[in-house]
C-alpha positions in Angstrom: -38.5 -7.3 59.5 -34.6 -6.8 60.0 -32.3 -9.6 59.1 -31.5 -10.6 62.7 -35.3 -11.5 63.6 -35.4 -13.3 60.5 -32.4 -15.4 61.4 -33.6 -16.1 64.1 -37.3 -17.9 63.0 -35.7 -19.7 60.0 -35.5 -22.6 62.7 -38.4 -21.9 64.2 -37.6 -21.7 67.8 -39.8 -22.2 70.8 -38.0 -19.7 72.8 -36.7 -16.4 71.8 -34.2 -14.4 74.3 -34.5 -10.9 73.3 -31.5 -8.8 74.5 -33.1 -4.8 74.5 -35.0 -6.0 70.7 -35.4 -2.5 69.8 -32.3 -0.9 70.8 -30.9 0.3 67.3 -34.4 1.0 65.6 -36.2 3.8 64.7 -39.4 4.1 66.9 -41.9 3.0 63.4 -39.7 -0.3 63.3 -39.5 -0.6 67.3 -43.1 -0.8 66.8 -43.1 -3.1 64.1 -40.7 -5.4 65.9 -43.4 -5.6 68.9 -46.2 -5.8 67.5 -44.4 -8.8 65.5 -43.3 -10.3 69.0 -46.7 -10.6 70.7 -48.1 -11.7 67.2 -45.1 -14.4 67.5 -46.0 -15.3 71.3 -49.3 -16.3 70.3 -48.4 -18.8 68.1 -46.6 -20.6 71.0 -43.5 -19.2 70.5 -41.7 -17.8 74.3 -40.2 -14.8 74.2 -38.4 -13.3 76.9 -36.6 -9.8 76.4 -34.4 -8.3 78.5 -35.3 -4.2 77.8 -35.1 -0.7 80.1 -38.3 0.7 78.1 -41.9 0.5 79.9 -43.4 0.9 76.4 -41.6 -2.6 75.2 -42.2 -4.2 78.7 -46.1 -3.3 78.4 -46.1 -5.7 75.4 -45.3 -8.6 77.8 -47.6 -10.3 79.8 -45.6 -10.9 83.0 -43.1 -8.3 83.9 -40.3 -9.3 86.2 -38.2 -6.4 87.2 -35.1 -6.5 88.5 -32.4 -4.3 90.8 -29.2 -5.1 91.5 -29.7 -8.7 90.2 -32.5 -9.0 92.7 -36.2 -9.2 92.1 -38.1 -6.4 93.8 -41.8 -7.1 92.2 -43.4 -9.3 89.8 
């Protein structure tokens, strides 16, 4: 787990707003971060990440998508 997820559960949050989670990250801790995230969201814990990737937004279970600051499907 990198030091910024881990700052951010010290305080155990009920909401997590995930600006592109995996952006700096090798694709084994990409993976890792994820897997952690829907592990996470099962405890009760809402996380909503904001991300370009298909592969990341498959881990979600509602995907809003967005163009020009517009919804254009849900």
């Amino acid at each position: 787990m990198n030091n910024a997820v881990a700052r951010a559960l010290i305080i155990k949050p009920k909401l997590i707003l995930a600006d592109e989670p995996t952006g700096n990250l090798n694709s084994i801790q990409g993976e890792e971060i994820m897997v952690y995230s829907t592990q996470l969201n099962r405890e009760g814990i809402m996380i909503i990440q904001a991300t370009h990737s298909e592969k990341n937004a498959g881990y979600s279970g509602r995907i809003i998508n967005l163009l020009y600051g517009t919804i254009i499907d849900q």
